[in-house]
Structures are given as C-alpha cells and as structure tokens.
Backbone bond lengths (Angstrom), bond angles and torsions (degrees), N, CA, C in turn:
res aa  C-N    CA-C-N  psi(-1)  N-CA   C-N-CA  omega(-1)  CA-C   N-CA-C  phi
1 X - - - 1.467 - - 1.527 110.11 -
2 X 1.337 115.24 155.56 1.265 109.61 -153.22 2.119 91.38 -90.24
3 X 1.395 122.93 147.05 1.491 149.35 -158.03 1.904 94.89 -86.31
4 X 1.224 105.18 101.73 1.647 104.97 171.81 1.618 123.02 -93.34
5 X 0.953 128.91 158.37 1.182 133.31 -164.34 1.522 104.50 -145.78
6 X 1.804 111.19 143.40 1.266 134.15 168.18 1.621 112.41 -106.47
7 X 1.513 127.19 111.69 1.113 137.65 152.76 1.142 141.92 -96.42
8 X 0.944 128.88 92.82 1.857 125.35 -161.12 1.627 99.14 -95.92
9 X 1.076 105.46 161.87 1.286 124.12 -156.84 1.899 125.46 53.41
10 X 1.590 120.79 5.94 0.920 110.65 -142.24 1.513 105.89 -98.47
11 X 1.430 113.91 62.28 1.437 119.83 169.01 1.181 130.93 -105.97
12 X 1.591 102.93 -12.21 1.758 113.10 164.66 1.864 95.86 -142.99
13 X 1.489 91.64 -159.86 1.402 102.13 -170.44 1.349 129.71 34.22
14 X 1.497 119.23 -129.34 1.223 134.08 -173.28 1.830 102.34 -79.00
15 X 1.236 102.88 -23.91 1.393 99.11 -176.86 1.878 122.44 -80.43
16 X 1.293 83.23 -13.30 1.482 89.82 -165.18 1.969 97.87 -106.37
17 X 1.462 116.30 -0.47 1.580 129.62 -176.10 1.668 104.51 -102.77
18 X 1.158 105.57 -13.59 1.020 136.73 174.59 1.987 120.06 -75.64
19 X 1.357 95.28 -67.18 1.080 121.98 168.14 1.847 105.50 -52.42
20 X 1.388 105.44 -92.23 2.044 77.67 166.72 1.201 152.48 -81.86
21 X 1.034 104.63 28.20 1.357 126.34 149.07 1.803 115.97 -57.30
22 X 1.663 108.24 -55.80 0.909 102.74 -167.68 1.874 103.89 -89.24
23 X 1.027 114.07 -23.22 1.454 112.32 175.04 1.749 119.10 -61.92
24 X 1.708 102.66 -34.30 1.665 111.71 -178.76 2.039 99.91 -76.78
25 X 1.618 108.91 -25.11 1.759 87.98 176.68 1.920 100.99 -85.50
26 X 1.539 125.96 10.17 1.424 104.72 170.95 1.698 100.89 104.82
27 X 1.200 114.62 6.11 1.408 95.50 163.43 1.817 125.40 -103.38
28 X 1.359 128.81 -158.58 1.347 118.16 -178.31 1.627 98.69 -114.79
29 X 1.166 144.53 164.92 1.431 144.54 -176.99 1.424 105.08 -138.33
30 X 1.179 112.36 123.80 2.058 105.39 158.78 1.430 87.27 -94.40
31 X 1.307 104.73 150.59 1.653 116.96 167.78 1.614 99.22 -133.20
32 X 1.474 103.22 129.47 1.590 133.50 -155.96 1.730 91.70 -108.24
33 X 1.365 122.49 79.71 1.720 119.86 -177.74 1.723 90.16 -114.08
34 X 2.027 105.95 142.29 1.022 99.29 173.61 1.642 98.65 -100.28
35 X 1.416 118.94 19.97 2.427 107.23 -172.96 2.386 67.84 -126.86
36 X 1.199 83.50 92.81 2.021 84.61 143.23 1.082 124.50 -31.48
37 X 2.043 115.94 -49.85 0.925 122.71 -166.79 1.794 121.63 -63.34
38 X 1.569 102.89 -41.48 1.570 89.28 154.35 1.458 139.62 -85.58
39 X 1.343 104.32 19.30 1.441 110.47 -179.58 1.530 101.41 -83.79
40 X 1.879 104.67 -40.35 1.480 122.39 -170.84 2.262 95.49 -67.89
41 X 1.156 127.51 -31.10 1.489 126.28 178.49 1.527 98.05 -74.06
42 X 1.306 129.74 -56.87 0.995 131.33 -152.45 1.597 117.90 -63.02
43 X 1.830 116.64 -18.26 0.976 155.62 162.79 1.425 107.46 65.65
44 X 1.239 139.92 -151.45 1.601 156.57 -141.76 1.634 84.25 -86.34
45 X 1.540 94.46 148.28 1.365 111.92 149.51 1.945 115.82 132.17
46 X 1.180 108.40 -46.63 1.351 121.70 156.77 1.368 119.59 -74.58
47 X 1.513 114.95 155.77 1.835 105.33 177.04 1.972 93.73 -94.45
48 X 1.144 106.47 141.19 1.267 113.52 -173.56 1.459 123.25 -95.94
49 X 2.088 130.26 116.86 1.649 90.77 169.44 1.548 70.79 -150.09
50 X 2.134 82.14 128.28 0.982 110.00 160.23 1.640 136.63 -74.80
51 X 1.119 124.81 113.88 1.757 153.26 166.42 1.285 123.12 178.83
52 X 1.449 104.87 -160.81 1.422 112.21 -136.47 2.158 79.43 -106.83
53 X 1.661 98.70 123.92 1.406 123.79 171.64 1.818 116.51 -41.87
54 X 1.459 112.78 -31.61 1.072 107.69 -177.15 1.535 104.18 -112.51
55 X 1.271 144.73 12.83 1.480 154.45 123.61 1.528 101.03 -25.31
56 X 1.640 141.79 96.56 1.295 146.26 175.01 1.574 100.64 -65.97
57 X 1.164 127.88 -12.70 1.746 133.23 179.63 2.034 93.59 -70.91
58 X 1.640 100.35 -72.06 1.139 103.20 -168.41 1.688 109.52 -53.82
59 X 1.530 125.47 -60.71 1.357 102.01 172.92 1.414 155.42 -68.46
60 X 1.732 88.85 -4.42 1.788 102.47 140.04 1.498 126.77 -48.13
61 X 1.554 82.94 -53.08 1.985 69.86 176.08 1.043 132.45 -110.18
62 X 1.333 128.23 35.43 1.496 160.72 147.27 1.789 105.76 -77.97
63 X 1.096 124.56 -55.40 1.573 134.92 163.53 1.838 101.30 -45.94
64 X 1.409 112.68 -52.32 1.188 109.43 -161.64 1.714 111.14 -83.99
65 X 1.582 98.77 -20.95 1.677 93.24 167.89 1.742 131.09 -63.46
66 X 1.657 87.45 -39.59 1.519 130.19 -168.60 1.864 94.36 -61.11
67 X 1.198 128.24 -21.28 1.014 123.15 -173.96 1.671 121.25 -127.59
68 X 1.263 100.52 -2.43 1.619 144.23 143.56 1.691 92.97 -35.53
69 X 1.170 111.93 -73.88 1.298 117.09 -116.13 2.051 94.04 -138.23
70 X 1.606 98.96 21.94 1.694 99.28 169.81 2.086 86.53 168.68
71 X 1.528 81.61 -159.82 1.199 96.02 155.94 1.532 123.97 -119.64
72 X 1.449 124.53 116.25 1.787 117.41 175.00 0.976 122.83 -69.77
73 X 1.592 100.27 115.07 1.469 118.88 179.80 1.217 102.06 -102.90
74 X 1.648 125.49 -33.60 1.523 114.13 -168.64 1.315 103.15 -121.67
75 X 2.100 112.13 -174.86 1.010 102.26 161.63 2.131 79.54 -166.11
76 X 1.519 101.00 158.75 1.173 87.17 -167.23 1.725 92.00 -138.92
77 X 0.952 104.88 140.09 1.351 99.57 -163.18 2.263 100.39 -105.54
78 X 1.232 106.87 93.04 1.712 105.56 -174.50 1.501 114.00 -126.53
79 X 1.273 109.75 2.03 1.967 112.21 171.50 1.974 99.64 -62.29
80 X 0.792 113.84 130.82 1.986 136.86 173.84 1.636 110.67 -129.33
81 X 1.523 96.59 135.99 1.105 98.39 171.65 2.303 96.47 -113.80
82 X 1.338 88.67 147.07 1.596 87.96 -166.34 1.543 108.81 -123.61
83 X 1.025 114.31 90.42 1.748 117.65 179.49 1.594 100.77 -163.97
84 X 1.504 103.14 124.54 1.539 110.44 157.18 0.972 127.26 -69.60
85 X 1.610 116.34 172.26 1.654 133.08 151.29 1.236 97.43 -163.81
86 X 1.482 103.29 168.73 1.479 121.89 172.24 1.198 111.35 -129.22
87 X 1.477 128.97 146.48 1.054 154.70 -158.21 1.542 113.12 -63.47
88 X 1.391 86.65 -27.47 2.551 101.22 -169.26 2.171 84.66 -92.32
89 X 1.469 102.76 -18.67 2.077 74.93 -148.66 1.843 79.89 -124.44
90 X 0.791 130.75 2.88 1.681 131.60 175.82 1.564 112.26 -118.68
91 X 1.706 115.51 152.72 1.267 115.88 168.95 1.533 118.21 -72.59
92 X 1.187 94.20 135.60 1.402 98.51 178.99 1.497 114.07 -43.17
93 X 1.337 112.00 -42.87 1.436 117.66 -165.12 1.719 99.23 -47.89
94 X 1.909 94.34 -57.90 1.348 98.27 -172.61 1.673 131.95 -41.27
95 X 1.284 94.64 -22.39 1.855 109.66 -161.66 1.578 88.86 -98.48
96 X 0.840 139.63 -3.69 1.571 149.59 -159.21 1.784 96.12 -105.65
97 X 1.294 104.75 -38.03 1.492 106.01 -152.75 1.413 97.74 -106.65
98 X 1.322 112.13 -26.81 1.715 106.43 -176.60 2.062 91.17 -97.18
99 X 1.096 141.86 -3.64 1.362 112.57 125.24 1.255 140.82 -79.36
100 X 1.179 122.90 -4.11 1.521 120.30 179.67 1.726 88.07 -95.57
101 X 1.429 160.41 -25.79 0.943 166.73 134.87 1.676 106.33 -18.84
102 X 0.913 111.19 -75.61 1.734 107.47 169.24 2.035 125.00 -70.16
103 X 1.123 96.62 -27.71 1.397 87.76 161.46 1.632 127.21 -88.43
104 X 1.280 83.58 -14.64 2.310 98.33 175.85 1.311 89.33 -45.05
105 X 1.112 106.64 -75.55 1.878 134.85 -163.55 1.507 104.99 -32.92
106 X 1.527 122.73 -50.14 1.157 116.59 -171.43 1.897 112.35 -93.35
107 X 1.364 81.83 -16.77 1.935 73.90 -179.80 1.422 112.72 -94.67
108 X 1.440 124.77 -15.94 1.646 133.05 168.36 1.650 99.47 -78.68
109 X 1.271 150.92 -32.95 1.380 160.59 -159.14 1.782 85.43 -91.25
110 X 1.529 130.74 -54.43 1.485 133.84 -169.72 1.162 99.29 -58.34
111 X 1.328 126.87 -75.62 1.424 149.88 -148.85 1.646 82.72 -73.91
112 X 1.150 137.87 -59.65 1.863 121.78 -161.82 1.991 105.43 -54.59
113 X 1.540 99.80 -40.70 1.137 85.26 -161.29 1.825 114.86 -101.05
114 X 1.525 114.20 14.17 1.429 138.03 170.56 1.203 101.08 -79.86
115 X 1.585 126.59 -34.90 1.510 121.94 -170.31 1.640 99.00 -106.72
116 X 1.361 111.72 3.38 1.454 97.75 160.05 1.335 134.63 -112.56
117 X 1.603 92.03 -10.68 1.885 97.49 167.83 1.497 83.83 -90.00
118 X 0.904 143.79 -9.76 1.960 117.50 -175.11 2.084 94.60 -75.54
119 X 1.316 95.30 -37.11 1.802 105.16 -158.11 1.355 85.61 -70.98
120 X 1.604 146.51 -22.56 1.122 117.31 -157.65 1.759 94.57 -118.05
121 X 1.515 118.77 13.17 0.984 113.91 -145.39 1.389 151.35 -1.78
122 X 1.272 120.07 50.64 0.937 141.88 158.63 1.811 129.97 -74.70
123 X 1.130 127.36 147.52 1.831 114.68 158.00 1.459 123.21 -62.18
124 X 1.339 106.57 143.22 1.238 118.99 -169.97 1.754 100.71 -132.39
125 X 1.503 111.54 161.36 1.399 112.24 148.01 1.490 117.36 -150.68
126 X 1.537 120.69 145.56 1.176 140.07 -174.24 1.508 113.86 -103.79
127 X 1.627 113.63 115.90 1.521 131.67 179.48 1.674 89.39 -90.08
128 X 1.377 125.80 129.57 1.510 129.20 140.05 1.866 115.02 -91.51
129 X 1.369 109.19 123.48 1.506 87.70 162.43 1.476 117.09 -100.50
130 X 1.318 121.53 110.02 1.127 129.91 133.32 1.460 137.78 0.35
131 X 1.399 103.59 -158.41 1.366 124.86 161.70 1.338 114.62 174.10
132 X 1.739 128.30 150.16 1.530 123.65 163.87 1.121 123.16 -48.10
133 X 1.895 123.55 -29.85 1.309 141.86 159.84 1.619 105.03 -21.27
134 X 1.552 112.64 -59.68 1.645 112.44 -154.47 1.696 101.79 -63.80
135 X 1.479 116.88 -9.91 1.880 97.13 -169.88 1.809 84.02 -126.90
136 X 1.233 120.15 -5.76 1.769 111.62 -173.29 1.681 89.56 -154.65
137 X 1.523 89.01 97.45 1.831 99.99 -167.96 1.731 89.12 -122.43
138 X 1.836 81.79 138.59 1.957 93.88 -162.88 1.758 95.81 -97.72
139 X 1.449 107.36 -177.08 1.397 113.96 -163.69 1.975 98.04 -73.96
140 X 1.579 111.53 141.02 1.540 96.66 168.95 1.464 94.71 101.35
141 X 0.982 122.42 -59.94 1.639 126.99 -178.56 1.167 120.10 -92.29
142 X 1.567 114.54 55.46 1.436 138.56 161.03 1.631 112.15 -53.56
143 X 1.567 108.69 -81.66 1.513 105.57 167.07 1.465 143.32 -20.33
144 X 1.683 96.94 -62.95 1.433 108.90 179.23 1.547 110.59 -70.08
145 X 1.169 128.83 -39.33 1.546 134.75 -176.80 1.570 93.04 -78.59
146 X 1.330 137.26 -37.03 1.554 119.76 -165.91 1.561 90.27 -72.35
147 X 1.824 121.94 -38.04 1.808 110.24 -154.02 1.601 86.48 -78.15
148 X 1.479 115.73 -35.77 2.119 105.42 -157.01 1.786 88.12 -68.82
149 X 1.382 144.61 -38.56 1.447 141.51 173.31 1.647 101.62 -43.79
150 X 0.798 103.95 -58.57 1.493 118.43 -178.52 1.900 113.14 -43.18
151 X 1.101 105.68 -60.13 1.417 122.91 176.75 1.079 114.05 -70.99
152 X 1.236 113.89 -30.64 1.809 91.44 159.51 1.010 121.45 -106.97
153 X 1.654 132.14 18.93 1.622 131.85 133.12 1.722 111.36 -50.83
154 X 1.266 98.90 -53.50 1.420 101.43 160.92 1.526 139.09 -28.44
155 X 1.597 97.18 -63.82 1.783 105.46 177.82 1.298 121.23 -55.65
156 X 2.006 99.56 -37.97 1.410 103.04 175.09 1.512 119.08 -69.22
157 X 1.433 126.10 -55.61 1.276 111.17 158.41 1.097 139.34 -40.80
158 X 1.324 133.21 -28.03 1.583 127.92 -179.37 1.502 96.46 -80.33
159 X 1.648 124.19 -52.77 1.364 113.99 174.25 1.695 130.72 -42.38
160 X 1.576 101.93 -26.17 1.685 100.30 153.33 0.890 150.00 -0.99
161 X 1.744 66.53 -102.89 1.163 126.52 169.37 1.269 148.08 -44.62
162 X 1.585 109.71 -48.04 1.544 129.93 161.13 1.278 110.63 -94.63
163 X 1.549 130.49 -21.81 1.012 119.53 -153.58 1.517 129.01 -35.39
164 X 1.589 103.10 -41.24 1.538 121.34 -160.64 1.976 106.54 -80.91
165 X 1.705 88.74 -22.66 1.250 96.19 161.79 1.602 139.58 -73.80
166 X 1.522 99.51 2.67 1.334 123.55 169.86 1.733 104.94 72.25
167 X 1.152 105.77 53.28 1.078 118.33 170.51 1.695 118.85 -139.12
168 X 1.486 126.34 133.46 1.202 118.70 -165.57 1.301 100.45 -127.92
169 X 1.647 111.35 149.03 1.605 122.08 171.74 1.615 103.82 -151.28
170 X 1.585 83.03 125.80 1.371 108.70 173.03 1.710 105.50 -132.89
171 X 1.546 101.02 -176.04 1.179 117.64 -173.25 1.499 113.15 -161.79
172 X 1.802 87.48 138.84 1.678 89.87 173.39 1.360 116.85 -131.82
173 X 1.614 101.18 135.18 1.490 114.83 -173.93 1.499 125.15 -97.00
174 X 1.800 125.27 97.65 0.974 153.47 174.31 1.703 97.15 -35.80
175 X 1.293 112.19 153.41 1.087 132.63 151.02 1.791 107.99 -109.22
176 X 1.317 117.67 -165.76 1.201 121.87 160.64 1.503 131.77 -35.14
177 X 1.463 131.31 106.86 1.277 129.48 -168.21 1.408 116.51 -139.82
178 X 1.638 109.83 127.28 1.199 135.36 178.80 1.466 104.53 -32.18
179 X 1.533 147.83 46.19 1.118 140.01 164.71 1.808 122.83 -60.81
180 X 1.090 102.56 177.07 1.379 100.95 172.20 0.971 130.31 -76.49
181 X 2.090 109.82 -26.72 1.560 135.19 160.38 1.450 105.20 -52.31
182 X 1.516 123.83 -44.68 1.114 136.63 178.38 1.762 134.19 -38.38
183 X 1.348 100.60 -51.42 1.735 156.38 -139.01 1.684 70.77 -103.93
184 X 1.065 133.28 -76.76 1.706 153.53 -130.59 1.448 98.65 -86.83
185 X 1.291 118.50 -36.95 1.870 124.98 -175.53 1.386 95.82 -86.93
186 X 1.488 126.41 -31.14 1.357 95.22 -167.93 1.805 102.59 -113.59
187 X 1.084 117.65 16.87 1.672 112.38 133.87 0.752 138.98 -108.97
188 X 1.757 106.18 26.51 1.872 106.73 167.31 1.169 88.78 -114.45
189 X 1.692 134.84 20.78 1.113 128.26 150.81 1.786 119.67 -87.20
190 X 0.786 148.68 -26.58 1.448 142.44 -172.36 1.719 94.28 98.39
191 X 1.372 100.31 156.29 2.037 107.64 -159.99 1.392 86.49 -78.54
192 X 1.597 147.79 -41.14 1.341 127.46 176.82 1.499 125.76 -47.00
193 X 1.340 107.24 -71.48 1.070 118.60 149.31 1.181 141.40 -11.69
194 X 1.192 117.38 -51.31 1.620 136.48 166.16 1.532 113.06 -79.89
195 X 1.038 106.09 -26.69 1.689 96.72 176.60 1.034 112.85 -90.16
196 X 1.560 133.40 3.27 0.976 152.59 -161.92 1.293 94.69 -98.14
197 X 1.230 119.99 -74.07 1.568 124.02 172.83 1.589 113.17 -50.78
198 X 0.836 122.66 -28.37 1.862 117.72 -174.95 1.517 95.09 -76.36
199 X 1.617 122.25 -51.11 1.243 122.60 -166.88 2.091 124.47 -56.15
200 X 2.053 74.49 -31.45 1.795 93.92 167.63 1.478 119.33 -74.34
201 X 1.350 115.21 -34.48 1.384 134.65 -170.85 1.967 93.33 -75.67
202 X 1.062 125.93 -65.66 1.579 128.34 168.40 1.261 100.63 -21.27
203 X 1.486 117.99 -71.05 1.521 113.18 172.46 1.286 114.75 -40.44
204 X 1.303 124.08 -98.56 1.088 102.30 -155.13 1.473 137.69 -40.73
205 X 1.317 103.97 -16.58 1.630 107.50 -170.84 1.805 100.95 -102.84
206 X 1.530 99.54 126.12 1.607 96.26 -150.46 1.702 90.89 -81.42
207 X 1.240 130.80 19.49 1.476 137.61 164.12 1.816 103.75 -73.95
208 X 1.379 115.09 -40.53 1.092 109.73 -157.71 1.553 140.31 103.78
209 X 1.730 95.60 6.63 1.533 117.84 -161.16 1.604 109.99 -166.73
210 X 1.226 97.20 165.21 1.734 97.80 174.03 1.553 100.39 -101.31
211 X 1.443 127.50 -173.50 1.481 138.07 -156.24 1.839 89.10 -93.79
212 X 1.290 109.61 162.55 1.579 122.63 152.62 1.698 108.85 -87.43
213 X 0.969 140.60 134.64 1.399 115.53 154.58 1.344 139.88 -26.51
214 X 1.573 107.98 -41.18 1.368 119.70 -171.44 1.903 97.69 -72.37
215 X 1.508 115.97 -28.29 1.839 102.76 -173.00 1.686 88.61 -63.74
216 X 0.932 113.08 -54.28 1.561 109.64 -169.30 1.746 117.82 -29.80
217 X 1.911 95.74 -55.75 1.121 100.08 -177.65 1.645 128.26 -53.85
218 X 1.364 90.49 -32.39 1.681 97.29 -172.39 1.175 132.20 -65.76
219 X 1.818 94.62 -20.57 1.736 108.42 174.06 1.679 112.50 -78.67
220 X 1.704 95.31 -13.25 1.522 93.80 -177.51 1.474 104.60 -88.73
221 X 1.268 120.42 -34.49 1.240 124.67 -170.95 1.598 116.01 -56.80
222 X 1.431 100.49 -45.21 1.351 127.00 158.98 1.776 140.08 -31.68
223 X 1.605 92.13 -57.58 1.261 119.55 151.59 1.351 130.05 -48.86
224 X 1.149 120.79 -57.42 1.687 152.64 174.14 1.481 98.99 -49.90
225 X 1.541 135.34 -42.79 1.525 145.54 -145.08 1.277 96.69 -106.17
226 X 1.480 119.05 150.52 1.217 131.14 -174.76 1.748 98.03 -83.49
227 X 1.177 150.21 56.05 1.208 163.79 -160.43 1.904 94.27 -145.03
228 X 1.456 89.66 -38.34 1.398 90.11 -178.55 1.722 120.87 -104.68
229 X 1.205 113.74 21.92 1.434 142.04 -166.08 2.087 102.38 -61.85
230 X 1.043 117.09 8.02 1.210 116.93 161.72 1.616 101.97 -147.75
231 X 0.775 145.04 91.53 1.453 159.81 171.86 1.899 100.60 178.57
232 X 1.498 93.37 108.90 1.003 131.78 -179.77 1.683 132.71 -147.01
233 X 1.602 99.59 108.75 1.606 89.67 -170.84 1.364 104.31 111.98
234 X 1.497 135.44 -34.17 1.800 143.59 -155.15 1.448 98.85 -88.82
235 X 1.688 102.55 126.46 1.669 97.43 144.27 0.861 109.31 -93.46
236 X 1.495 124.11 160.68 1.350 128.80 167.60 1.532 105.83 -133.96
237 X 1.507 100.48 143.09 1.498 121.54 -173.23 1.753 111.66 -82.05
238 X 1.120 128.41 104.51 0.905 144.40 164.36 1.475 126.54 -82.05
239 X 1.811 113.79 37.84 1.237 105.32 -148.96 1.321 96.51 -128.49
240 X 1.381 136.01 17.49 1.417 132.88 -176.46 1.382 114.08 83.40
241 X 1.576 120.09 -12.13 1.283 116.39 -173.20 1.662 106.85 108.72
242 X 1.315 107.14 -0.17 1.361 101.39 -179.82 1.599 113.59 -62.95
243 X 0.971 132.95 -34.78 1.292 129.08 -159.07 1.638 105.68 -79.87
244 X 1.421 115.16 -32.85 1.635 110.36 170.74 1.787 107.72 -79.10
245 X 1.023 109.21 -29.70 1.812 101.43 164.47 1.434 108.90 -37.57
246 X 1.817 101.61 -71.92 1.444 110.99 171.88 2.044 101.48 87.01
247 X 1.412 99.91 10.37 1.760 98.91 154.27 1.311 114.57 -64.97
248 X 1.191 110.76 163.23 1.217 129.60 131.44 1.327 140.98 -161.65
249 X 1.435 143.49 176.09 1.533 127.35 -141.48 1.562 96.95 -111.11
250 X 1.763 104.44 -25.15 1.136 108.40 -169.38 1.187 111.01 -84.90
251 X 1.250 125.46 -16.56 1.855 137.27 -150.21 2.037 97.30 -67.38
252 X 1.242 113.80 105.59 1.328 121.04 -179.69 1.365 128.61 -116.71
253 X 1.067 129.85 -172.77 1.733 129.16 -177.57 1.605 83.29 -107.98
C-alpha cells in the first residue's frame, strides 16, 4: 500500500522541499499550512488542510486524511513561528507565549501521530525540525532557541519511549537555509548589503554557503525510510558544519 505522510508547515521553505521530496519517491502527503496562500503557490500534488499545526482538531484530520489516502508511516513536524524578544525589553507573557507557540506545534504534531501509528499498529517515524539555534542560540532569539532545545528533549524522549513500539523520532537541525523568508530579507536589503550578509553567512558555514531547502529535505526523507531503520532518538545537523565552527555574526556584548 502506498506510505503516507504528515507535513506541517509544508507550503514554503523546508516544509514544502520536503513535501516533494516525498511525493517524487511515490508516497501521498497531507500538507498542514496555516497562509492557503502558499498552499495556492506551492500548487498540485499534496492533499491540502488549511490551519493552525498545533490546533489537535486540525491534526486529527490531517492523520485521518494521511491514512485516507496510503498507509502513515511518517510525520514531520516543520510549521515555526519566527519572532524574537528579550526578557529586559519584552513582556514576559509575550516570551512565554511565542515559546509555548513553537513547542505547541511539535508536541500536538508528536502526540497526533504516536496515537496513530499505535491505533493502526503499524511502524511509524517522526522528523522534528529543529534548528542550530537550540545548542548555539544568538542574541534576540531566546524563544525560538529555548522551544527548538526543547524539541529535541522531546525527540529523544518519545524515541524512548516508543521505541520498542516500533516507532522512531529523530530530528534535524538546519543551519541557515535558502528559504523564501530567506530570499525576502535579503532583497529588502539593497544588493550591497545583501552580499554582505551571504559573504558573512559563507563564513560561518565552513561549506562556504547556506543550505538549499531540498539538502535539508533529503536528510528528512532519509530519516522517514527504512534505510534509516536504526536511528532513533538523533538530531542531526544539517548545517554545513556551522554549529562546530560555533561563529556567529550576531554574538554581541
């Protein structure tokens, strides 16, 4: 029977490189986008339902399409919410809520699809994406680096946890990636400017470059495949090597 898959966030970026990736090796995808509007760019090919990834309604019935329409083997957890604060110049509440906002996402996305490979008993495996942020977290990006740390306390526990239940969760942690968010900051910078940042970004990544979406995808795709049938519990750095460099542009007094 043909291998279904859950992608959240996967209407741009990594989520959406992701997304055909797994449709071009032959499986079926629900893609979980909360803007339609990139579901409507991203065009044909995934089954689409639009809301919000950490809504337990919506990834019920993203789980329930996903098995509609194959058998669910995966589920990949890549919806982000992306905005700083700091602790001295933001409300607490706020910094409170935009981590429980990024960890919602990954522990409602865990828990939907743990109780649906148990219900179908079958094996399953769970991709978290991360970030290099969670072990080399820059100034301003308290939140997002405290929830992606968080999530992969997570992967490792559920991999435990289920393991014996034949279910696996791992995670892979991006460095810098050619997104569309990406693409978008550095032409609302001016072409000096921007080359300025790529030339800094080269640095840090001891490759010499930032990621494509699609390298990202492949480690997920990878993950997901019985090729990867003992990797359980692992993040893996998908970041060029940036994270053992251990620069960064932002790192300040």
């Amino acid at each position: 029977m043909t291998p279904s898959y859950v992608v959240t966030g996967g209407g741009r970026g990594i989520g959406r490189a992701v997304t055909e990736r797994l449709l071009a090796g032959g499986g079926a995808v629900v893609v979980i986008e909360s803007d339609a509007e990139a579901l409507d760019e991203a065009g044909a090919g995934g089954v689409p339902v639009v809301g919000d990834a950490a809504d337990e309604r919506v990834a019920a019935r993203a789980a329930a399409l996903a098995q509609e329409h194959g058998t669910l083997r995966g589920w990949v957890n890549n919806a982000a919410v992306f905005r700083d604060a700091s602790v001295h110049a933001s409300p607490i509440s706020e910094v409170r809520a935009l981590i429980a906002a990024n960890l919602d996402l990954a522990v409602v996305g865990c828990a939907t699809a743990v109780r649906a490979f148990l219900a179908a008993g079958g094996p399953g495996a769970i991709v978290n994406v991360t970030s290099h942020q969670a072990t080399r977290a820059v100034p301003g990006g308290l939140p997002y680096a405290t929830a992606k740390a968080a999530v992969e306390g997570l992967t490792r526990s559920l991999a435990v946890e289920y393991g014996r239940r034949g279910i696996r969760v791992n995670a892979v942690a991006p460095g810098t990636v050619a997104t569309e968010r990406y693409l978008a900051f550095l032409a609302g910078l001016g072409e000096e400017a921007a080359a300025a940042v790529e030339e800094q970004l080269a640095v840090l990544h001891p490759l010499g470059r930032v990621a494509e979406p699609a390298e990202v995808a492949a480690v997920v795709a990878y993950l997901l495949s019985d090729d990867a049938a003992f990797v359980n519990g692992a993040t893996v750095p998908v970041d060029g090597g940036r994270t053992v460099l251990g620069l960064d542009p932002e790192a300040r007094e």
